[in-house]
Rosetta silent file (secondary structure, phi, psi, omega in degrees, C-alpha in Angstrom):
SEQUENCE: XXXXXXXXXXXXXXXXXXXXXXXXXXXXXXXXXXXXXXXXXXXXXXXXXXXXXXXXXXXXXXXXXXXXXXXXXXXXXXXXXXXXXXXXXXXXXXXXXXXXXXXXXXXXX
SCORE:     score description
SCORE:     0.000 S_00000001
   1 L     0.000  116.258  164.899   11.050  -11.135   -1.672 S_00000001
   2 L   -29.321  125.998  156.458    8.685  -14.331   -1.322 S_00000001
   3 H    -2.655  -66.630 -179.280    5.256  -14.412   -3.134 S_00000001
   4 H   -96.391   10.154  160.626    3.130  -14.037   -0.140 S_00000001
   5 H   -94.455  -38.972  173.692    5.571  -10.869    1.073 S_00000001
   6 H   -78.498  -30.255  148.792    4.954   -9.189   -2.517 S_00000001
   7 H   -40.169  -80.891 -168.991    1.024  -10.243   -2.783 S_00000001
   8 H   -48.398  -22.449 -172.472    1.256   -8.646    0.620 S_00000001
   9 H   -77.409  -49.345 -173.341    3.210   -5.293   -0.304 S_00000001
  10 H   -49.216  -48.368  161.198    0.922   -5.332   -3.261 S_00000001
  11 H   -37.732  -56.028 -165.446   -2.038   -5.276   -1.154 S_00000001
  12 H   -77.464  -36.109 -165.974   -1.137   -2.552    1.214 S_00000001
  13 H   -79.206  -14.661 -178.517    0.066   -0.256   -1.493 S_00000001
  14 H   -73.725  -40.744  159.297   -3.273   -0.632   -3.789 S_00000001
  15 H     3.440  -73.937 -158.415   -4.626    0.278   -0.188 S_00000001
  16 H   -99.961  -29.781 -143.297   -3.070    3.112    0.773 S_00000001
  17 H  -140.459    4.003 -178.960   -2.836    4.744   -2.614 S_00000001
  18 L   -74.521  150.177 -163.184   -5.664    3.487   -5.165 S_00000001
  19 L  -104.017  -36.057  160.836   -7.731    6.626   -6.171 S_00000001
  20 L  -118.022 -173.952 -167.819  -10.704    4.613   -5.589 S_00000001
  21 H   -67.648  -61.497 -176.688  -12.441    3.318   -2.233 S_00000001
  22 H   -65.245   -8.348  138.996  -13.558    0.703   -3.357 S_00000001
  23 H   -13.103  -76.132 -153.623  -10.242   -0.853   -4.609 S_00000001
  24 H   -62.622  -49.139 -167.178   -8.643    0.083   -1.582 S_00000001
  25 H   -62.464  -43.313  152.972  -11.601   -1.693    0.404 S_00000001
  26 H   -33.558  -56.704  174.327  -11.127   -4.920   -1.548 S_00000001
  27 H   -89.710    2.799  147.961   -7.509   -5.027   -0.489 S_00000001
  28 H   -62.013  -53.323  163.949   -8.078   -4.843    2.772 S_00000001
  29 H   -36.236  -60.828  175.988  -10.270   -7.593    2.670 S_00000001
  30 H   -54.857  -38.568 -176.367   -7.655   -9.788    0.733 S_00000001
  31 H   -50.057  -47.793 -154.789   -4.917   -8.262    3.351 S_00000001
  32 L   -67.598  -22.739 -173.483   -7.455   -9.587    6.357 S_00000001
  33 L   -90.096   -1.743  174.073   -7.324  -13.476    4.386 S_00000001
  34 L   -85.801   -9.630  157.565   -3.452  -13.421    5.352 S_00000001
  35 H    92.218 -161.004 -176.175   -3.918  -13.437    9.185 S_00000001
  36 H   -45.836  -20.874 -171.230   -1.158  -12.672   11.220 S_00000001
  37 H   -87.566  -13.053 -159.827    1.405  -11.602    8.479 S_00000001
  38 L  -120.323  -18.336 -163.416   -1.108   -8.695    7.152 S_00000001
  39 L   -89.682   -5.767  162.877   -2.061   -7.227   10.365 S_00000001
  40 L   -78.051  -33.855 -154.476    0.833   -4.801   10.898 S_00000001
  41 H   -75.222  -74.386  163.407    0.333   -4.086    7.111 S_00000001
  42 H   -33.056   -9.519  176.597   -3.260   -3.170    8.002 S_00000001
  43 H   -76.327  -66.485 -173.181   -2.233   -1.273   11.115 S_00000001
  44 H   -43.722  -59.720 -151.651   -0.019    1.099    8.508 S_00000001
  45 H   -59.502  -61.918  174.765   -3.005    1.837    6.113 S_00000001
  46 H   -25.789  -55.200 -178.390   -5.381    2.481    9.125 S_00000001
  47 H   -64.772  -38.602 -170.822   -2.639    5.256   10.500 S_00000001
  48 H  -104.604  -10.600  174.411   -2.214    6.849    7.415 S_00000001
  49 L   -79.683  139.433 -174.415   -5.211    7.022    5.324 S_00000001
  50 L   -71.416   -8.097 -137.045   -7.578   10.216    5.493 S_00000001
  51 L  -107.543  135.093 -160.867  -10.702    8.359    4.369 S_00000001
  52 H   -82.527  -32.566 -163.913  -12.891    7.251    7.904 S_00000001
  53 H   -84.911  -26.185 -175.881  -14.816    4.487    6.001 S_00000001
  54 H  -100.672   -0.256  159.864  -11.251    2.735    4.935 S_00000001
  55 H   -98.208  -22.001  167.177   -9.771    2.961    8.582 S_00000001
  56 H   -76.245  -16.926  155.637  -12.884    1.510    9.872 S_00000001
  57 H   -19.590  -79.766  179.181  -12.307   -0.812    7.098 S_00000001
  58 H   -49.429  -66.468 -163.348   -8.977   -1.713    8.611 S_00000001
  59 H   -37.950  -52.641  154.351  -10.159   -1.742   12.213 S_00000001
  60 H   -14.408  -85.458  164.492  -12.364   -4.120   11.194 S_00000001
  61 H   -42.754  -70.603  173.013  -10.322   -6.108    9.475 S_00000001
  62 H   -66.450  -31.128  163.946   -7.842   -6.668   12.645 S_00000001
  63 H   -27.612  -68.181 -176.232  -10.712   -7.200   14.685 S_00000001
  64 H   -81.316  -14.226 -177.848  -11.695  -10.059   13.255 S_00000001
  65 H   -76.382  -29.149 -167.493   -8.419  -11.730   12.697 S_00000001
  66 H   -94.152   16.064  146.922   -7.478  -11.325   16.106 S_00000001
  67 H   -90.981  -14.103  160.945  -10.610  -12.938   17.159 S_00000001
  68 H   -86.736  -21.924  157.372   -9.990  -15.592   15.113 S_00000001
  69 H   -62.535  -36.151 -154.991   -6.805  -16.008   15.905 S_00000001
  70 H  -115.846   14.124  149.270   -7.196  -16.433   19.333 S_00000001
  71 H   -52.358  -40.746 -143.653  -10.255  -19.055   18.789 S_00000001
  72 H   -89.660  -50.509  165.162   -7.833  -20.533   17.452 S_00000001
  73 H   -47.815  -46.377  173.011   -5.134  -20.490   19.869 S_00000001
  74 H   -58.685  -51.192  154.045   -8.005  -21.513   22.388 S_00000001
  75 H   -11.500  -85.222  176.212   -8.272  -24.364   20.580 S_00000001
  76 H   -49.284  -61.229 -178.453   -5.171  -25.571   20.115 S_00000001
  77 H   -46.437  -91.524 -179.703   -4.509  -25.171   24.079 S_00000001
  78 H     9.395  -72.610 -173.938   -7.395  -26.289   25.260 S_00000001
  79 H   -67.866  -27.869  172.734   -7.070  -29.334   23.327 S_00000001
  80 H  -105.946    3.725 -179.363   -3.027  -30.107   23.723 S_00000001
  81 L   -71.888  118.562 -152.092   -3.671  -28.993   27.539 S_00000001
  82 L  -139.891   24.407  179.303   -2.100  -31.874   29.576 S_00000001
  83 L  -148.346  164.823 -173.181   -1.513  -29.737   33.279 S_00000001
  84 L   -70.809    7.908  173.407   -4.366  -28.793   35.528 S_00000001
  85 L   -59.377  141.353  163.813   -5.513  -25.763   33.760 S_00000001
  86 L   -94.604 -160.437  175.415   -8.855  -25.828   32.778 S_00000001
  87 L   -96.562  -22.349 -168.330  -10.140  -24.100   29.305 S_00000001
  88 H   -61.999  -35.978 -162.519  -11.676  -21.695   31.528 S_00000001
  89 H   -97.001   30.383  165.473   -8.490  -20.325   32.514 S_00000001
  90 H  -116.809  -13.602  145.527   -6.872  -20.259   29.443 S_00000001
  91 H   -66.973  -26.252  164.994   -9.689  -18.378   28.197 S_00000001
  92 H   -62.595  -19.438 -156.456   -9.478  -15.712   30.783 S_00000001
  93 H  -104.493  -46.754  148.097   -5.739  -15.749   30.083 S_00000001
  94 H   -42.086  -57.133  175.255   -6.526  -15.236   26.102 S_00000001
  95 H   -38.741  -73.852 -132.655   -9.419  -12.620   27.055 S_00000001
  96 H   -80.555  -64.609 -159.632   -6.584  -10.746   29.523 S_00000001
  97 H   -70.922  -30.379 -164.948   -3.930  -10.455   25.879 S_00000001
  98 H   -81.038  -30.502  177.034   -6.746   -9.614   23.570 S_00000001
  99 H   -73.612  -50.474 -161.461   -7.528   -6.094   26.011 S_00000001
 100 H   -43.010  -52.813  142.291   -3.848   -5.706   26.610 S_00000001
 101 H     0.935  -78.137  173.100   -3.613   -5.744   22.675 S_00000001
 102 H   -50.960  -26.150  170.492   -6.722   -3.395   22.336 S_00000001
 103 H   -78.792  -41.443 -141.790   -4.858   -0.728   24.984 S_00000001
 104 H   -94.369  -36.468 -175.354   -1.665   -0.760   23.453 S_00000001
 105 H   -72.072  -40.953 -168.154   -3.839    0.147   19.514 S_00000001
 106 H   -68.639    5.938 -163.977   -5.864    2.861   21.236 S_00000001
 107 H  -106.336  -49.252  148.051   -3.458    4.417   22.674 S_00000001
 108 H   -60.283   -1.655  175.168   -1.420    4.563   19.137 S_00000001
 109 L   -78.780    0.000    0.000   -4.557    5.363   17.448 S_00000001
């Protein structure tokens, strides 16, 4: 297992199973600086933990990466866009994935 796959396992499991919050609240936070690779991990804790303050924790947590993520991806297009798209419509087009996204967790929540 890689480094940043065992950091990550490490994360999730002080998480899910550390006796205190704030522990567990910490590694969420660290899970949340790994981005896309952490956000399934955080998905897991969120489903299975009892404690309301460390799934809003989580919720949180994916929240903001996937708004940062898809700054980011607006970026990048935007900026490598070379066809007649404008940025508006690749924000609407970003916008459109981030609800689709947001349906598909409440509906597993």
């Amino acid at each position: 297992m890689s480094d940043d796959r065992m950091t990550l396992f490490e994360l999730k499991e002080k998480a899910k199973w550390s006796s205190d919050p704030k522990e567990k609240k910490t590694a969420i936070k660290e899970l949340s600086t790994h981005v896309e690779n952490a956000i399934s991990e955080l998905q897991e804790i969120r489903n299975i933990t009892a404690y309301e303050d460390v799934k809003n924790a989580c919720a949180e947590a994916i929240k903001s990466m996937r708004q940062a993520r898809s700054k980011v991806e607006i970026n990048e297009t935007s900026s490598t866009n070379d066809s007649s798209n404008s940025t508006e419509d690749v924000v609407v087009t970003k916008d459109q994935k981030k609800e689709k996204i947001e349906k598909e967790e409440a509906k597993s929540a």
